[in-house]
Residue frames as a rotation matrix with the C-alpha (Angstrom) as fourth column:
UNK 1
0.540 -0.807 -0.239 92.32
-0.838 -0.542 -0.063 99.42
-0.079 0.235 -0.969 81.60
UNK 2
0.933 -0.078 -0.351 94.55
0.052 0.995 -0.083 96.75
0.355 0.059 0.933 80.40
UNK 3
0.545 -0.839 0.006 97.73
-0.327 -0.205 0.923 96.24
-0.773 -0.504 -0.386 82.56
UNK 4
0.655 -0.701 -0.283 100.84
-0.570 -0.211 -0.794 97.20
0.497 0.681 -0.537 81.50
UNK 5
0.799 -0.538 -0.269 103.82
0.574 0.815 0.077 94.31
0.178 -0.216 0.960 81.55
UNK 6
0.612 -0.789 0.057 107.03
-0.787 -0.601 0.138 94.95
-0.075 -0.130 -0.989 82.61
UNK 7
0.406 -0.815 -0.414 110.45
0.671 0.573 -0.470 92.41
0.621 -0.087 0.779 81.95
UNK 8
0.733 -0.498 -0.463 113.14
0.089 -0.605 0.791 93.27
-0.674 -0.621 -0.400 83.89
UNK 9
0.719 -0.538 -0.441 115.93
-0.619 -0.784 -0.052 94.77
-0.317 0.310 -0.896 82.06
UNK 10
-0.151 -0.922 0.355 118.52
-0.909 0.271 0.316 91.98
-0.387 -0.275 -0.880 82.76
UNK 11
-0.231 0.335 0.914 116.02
0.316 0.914 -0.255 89.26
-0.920 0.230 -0.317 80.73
UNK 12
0.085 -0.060 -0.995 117.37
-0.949 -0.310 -0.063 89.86
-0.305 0.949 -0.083 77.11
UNK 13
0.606 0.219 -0.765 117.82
-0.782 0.341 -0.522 86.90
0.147 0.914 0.378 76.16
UNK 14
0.393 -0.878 -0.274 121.40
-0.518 0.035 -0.855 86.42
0.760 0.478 -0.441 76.98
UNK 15
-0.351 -0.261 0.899 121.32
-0.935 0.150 -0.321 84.85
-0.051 -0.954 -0.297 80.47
UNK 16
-0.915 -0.243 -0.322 121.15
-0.272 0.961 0.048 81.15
0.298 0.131 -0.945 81.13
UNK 17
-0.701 0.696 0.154 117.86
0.683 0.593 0.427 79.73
0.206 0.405 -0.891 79.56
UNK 18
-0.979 0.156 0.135 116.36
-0.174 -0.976 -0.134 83.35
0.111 -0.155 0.982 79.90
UNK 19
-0.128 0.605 -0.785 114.00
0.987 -0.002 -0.163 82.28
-0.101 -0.796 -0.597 82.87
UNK 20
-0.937 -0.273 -0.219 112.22
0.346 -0.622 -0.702 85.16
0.055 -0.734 0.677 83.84
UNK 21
-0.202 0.975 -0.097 108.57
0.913 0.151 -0.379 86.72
-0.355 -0.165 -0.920 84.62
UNK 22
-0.732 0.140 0.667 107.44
0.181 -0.903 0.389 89.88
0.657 0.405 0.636 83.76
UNK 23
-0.274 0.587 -0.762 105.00
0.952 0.052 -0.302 91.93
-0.138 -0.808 -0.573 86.36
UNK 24
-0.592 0.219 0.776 102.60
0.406 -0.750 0.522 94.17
0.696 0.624 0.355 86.53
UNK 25
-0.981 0.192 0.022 100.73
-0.099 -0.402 -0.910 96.51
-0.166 -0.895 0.414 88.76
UNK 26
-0.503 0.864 -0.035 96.85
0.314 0.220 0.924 95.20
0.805 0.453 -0.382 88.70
UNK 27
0.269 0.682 0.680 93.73
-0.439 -0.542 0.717 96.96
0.857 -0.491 0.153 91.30
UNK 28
0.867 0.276 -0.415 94.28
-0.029 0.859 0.511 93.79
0.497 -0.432 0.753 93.32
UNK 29
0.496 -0.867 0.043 98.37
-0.072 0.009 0.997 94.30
-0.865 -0.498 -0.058 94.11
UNK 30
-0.206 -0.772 -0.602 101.11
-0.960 0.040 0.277 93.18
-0.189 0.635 -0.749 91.49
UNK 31
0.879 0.447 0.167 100.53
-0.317 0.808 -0.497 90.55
-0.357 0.384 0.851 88.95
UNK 32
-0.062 -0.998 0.003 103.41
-0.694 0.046 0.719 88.08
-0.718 0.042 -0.695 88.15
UNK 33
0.781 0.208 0.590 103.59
0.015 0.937 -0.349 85.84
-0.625 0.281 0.728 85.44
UNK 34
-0.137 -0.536 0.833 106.03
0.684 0.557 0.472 83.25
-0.717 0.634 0.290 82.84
UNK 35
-0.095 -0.141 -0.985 107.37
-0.678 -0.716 0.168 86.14
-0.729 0.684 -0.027 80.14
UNK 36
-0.921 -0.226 -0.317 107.66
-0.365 0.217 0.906 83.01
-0.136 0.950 -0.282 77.86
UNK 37
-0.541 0.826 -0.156 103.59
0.782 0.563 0.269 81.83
0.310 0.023 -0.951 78.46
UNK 38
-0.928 0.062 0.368 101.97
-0.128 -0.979 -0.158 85.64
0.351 -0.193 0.916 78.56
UNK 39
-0.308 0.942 -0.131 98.65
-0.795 -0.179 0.579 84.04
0.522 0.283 0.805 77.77
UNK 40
-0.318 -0.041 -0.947 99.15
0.309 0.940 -0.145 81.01
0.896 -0.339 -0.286 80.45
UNK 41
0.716 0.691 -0.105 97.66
0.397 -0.278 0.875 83.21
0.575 -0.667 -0.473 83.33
UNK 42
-0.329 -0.785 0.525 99.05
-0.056 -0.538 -0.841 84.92
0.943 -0.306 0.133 86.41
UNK 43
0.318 0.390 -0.864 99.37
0.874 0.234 0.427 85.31
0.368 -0.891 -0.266 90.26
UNK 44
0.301 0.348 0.888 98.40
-0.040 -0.925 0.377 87.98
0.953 -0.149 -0.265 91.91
UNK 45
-0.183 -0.217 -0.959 100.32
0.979 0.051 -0.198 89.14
0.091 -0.975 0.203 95.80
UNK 46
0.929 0.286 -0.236 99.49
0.357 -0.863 0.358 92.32
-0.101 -0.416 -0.904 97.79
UNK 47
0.581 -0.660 0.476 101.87
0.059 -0.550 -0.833 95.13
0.811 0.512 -0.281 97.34
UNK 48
0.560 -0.444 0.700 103.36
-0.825 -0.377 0.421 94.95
0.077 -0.813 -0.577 100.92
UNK 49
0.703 -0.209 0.679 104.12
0.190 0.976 0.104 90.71
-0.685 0.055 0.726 100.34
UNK 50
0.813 -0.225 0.538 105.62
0.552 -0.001 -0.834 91.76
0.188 0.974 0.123 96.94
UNK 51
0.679 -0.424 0.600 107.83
-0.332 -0.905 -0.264 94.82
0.655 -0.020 -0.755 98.42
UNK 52
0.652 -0.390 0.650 109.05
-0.590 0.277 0.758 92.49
-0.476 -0.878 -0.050 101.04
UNK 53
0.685 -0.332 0.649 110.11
0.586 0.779 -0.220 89.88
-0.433 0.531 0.728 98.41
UNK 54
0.628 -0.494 0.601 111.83
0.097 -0.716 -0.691 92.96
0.772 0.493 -0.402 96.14
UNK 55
0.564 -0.622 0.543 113.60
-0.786 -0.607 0.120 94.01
0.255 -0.495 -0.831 99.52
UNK 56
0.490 -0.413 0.768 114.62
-0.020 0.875 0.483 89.99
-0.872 -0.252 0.421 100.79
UNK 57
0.867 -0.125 0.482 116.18
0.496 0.312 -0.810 90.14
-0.049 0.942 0.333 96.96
UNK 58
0.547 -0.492 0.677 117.91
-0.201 -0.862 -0.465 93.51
0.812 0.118 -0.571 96.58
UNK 59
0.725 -0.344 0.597 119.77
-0.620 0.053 0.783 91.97
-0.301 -0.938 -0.175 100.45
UNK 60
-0.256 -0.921 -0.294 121.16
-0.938 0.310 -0.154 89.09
0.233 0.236 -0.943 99.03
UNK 61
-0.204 0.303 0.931 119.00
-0.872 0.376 -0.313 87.32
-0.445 -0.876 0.187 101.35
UNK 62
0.579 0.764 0.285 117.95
-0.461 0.595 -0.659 84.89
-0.673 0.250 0.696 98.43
UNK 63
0.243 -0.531 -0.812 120.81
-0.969 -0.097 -0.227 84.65
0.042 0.842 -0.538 96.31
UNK 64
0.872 0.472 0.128 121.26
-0.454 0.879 -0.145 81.02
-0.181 0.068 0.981 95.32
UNK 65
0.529 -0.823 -0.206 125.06
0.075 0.288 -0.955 80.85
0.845 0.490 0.214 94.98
């Protein structure tokens, strides 16, 4: 089965130098990789490492401002 990408919503284009990754559930956990280098490979974190990161986000805990 070939995994299905995902962007996030908020990487149209229009945000400053439209950084962003694109991720996908793979057998292994949740594949992440460079939306602008699809075919440049990917890294691969368990789904509990990945949920923790998603929740340390969605706090604030990371915000960079």
């Amino acid at each position: 089965m070939t995994a299905q990408w995902h962007k996030s919503s908020y990487s149209n284009g229009t945000h400053e130098g439209s950084n962003c990754v694109e991720v996908a559930a793979l057998g292994g956990g949740v594949g992440v990789r460079d939306s602008k280098e699809p075919d440049g490979g990917h890294v691969t974190v368990d789904r509990a490492s990945f949920a923790a990161f998603l929740a340390r986000i969605r706090s604030g805990a990371l915000d960079l401002r």
